[in-house]
TORBAMI-439918 format. One record per atom (N, C-alpha, C): x, y negated, z. Coordinates in steps of 0.001 Angstrom, whole numbers, plus 524288, in hexadecimal, padded with zeros to 5 digits. Layout:
<sites>
     c1     c2     c3
      X      Y      Z
...
</sites>
This chain:
<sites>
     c1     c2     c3
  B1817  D0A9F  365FC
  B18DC  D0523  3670F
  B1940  D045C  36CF1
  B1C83  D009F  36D10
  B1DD5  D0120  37503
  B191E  CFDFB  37586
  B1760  CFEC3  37A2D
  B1185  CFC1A  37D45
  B1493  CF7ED  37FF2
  B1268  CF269  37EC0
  B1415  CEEE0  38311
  B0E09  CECEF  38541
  B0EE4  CEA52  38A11
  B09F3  CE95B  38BF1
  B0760  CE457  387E0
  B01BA  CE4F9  38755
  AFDDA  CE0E1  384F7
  AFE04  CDD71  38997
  AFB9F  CD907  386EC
  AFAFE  CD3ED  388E8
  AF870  CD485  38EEC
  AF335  CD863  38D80
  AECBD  CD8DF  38FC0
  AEFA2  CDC95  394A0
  AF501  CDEA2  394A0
  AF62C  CE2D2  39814
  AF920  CE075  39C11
  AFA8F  CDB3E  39C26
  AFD0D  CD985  3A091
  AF91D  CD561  3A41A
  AFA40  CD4C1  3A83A
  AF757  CD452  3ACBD
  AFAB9  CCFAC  3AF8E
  AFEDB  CCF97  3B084
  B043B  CCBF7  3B312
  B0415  CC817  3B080
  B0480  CC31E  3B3AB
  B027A  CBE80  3AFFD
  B0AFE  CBC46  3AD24
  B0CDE  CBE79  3B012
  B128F  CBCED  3AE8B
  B13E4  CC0C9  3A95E
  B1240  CC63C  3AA2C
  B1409  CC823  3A65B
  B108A  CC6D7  3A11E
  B0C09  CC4DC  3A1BF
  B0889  CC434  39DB0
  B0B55  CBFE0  39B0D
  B0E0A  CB9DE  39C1E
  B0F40  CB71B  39B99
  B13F4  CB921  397C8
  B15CC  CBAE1  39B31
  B1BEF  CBE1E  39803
  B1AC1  CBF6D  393F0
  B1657  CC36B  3932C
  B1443  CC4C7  38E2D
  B13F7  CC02F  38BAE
  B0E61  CBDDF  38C1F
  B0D36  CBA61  38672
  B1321  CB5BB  38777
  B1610  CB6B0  389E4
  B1925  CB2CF  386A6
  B1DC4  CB707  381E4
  B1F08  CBA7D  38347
  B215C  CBD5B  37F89
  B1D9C  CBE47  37C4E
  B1792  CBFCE  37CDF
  B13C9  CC14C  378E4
  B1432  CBC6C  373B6
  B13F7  CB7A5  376A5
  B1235  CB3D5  37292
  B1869  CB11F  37194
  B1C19  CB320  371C1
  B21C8  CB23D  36FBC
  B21CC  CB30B  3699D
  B2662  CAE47  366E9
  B2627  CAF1D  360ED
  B267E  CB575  360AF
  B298D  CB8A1  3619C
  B2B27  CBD5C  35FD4
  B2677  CC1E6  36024
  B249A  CC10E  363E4
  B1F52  CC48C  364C5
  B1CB8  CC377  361A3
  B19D2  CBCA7  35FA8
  B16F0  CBD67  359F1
  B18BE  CBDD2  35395
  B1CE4  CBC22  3544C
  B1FA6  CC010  34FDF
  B1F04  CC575  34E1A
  B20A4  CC9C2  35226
  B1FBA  CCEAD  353A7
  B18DB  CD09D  35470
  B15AA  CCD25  35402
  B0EAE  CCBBD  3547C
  B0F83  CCEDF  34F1F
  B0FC9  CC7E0  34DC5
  B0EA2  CC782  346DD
  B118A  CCC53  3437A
  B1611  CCDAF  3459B
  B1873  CD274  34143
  B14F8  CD76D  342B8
  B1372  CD897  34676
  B109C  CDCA2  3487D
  B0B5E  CDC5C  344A1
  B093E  CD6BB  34568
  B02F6  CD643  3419B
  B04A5  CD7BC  33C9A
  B081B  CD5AA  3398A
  B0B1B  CD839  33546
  B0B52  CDCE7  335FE
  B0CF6  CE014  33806
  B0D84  CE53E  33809
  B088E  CE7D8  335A2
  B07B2  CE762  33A6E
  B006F  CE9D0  33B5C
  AFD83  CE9BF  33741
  AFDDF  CE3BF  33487
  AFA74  CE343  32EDF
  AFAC6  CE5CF  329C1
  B034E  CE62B  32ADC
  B0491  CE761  3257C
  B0125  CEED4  325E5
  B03B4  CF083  32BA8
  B0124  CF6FF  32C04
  AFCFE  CF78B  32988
  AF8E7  CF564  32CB9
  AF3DA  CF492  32B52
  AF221  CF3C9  325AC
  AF36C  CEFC1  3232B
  AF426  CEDBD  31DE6
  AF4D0  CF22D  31B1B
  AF8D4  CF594  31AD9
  AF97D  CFA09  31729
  AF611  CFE3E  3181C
  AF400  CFED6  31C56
  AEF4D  D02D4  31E3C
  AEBFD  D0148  31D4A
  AE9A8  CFDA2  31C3D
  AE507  CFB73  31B06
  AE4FB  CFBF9  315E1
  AE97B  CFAE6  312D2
  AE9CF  CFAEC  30C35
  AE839  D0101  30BC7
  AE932  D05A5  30E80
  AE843  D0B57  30CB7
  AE406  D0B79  30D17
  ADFBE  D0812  30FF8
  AD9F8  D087E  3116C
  AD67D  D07D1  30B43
  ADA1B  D030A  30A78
  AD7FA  CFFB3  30479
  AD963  CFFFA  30132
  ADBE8  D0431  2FF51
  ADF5E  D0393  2FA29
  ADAAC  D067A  2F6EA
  AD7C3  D0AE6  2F93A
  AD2DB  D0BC7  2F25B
  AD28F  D0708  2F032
  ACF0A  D0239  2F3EC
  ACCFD  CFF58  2F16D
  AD036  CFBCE  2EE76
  AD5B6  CFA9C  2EFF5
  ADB93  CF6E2  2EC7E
  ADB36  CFB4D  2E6F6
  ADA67  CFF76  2E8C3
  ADE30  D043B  2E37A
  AD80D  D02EF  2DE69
  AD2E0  D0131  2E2CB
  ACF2B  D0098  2DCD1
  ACF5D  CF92E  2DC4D
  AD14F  CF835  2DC83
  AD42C  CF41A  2DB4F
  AD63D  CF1FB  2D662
  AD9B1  CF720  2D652
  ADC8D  CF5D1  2D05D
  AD989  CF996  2CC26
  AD4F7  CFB2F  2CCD8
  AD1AA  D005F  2C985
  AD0C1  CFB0B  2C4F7
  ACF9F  CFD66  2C0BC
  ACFAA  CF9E1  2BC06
  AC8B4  CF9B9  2BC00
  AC5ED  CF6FB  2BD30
  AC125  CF708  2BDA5
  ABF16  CF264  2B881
  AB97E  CF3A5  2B64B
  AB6FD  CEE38  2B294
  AB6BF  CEA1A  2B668
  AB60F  CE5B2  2B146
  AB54F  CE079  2B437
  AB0CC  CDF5F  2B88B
  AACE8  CE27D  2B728
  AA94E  CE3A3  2BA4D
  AA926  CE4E9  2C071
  AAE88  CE8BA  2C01C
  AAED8  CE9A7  2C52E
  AB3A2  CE602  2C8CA
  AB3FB  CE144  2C7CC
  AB75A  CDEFB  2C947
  AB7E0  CDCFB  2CEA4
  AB0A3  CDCC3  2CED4
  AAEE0  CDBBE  2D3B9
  AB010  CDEF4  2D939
  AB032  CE31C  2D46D
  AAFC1  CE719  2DA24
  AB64E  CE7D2  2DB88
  AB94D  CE74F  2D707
  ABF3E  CE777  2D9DA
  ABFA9  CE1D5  2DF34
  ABCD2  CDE4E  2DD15
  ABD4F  CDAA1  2E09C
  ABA5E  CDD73  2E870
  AB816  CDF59  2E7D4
  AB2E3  CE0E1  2ECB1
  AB855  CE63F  2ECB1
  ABB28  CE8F8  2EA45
  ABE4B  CEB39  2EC85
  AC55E  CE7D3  2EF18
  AC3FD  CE5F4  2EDB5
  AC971  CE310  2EE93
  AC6AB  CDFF9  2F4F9
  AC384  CDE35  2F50F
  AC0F5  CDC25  2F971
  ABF1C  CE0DD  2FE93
  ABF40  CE4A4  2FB5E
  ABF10  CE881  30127
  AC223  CE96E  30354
  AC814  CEAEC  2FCA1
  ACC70  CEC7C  30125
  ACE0E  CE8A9  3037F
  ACDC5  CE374  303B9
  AD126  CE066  305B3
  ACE98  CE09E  30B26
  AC861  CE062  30B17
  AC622  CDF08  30F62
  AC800  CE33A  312B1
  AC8C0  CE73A  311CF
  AC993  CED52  313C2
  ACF62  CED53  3167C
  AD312  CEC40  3132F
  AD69E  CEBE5  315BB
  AD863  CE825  31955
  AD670  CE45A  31975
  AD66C  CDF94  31D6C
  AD235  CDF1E  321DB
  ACF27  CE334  32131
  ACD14  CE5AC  3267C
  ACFB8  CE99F  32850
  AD0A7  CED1E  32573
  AD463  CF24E  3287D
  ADA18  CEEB5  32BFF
  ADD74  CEAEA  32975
  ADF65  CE7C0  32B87
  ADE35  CE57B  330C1
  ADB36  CE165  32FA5
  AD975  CDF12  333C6
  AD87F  CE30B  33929
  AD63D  CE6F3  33915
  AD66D  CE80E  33DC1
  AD8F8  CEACB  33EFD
  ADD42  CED8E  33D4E
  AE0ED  CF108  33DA3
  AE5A5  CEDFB  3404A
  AE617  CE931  33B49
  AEAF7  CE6E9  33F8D
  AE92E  CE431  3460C
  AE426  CE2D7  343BA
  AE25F  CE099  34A96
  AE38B  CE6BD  34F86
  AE0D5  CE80C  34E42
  AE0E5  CECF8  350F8
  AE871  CED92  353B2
  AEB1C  CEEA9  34EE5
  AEEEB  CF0A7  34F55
  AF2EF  CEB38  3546E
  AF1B9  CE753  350EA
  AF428  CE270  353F5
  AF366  CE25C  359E9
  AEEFE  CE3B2  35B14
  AEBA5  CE37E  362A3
  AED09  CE8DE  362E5
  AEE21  CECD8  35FE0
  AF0B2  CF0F2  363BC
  AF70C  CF10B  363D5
  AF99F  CEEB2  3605F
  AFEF1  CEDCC  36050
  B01CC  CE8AD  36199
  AFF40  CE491  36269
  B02B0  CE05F  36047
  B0112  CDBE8  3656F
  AFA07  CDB82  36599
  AF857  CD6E4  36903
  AF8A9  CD863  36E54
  AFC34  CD32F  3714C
  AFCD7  CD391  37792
  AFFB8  CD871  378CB
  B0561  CD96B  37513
  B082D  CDB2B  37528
  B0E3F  CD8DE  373E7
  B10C6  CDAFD  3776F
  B181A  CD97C  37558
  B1AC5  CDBEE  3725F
  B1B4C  CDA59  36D33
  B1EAF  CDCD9  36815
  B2366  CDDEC  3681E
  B2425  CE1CB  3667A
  B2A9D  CE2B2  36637
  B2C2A  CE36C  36129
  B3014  CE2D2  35DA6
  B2FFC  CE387  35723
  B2F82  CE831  3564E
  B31BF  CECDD  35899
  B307C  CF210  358C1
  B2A3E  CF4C1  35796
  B28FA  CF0E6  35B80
  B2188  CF30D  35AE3
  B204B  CF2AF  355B2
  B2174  CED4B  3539F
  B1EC8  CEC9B  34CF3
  B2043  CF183  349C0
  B23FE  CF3C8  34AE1
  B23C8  CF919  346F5
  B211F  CFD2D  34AA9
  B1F99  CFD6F  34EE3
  B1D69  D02FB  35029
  B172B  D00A1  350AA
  B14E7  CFB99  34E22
  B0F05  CFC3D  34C83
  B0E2D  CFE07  347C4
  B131E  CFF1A  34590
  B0E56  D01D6  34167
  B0FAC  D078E  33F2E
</sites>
């Protein structure tokens, strides 16, 4: 991915300006938001390989008895994968994306 300078790396009060006005231009948050897309959908499917035991006992044909407990499994994986999420795309977003200038190119070489 080409390195452009972060926000925190310029010092020049003209070129800083220059920045956040191209930074906060329609096209740059467009190119934000498809990037957060990115990141999630990655993430999203990696996170599903984390959780799938508990989806695959899911569909196990269990008594009525144990209905409860499909429920307390369905509640882990979700919780599970929406933590592996959550900080993965944060993470990924502040090392790729925040107080940075997008190019459409980049969105395919994050992932």
């Amino acid at each position: 991915m080409q390195q452009t300078k972060r926000l925190d790396d310029i010092d020049n009060e003209l070129e800083r300006a220059v920045f956040l006005a191209r930074y906060q231009s329609w096209r740059q948050r467009r190119l934000r938001w498809y990037a957060t897309l990115l990141i999630a959908a990655k993430h999203g499917l990696r996170g599903l390989l984390y959780v799938w035991p508990l989806v695959i006992l899911l569909f196990v044909d269990l008594p009525g008895a144990w209905d409860i407990l499909r429920l307390v499994l369905i509640g882990l994986a979700i919780a599970a994968w929406f933590r592996f999420i959550y900080g993965s795309v944060r993470d990924d977003y502040a090392r790729f994306v925040d107080g940075r200038l997008l190019e459409r190119t980049a969105l395919t070489q994050m992932l």
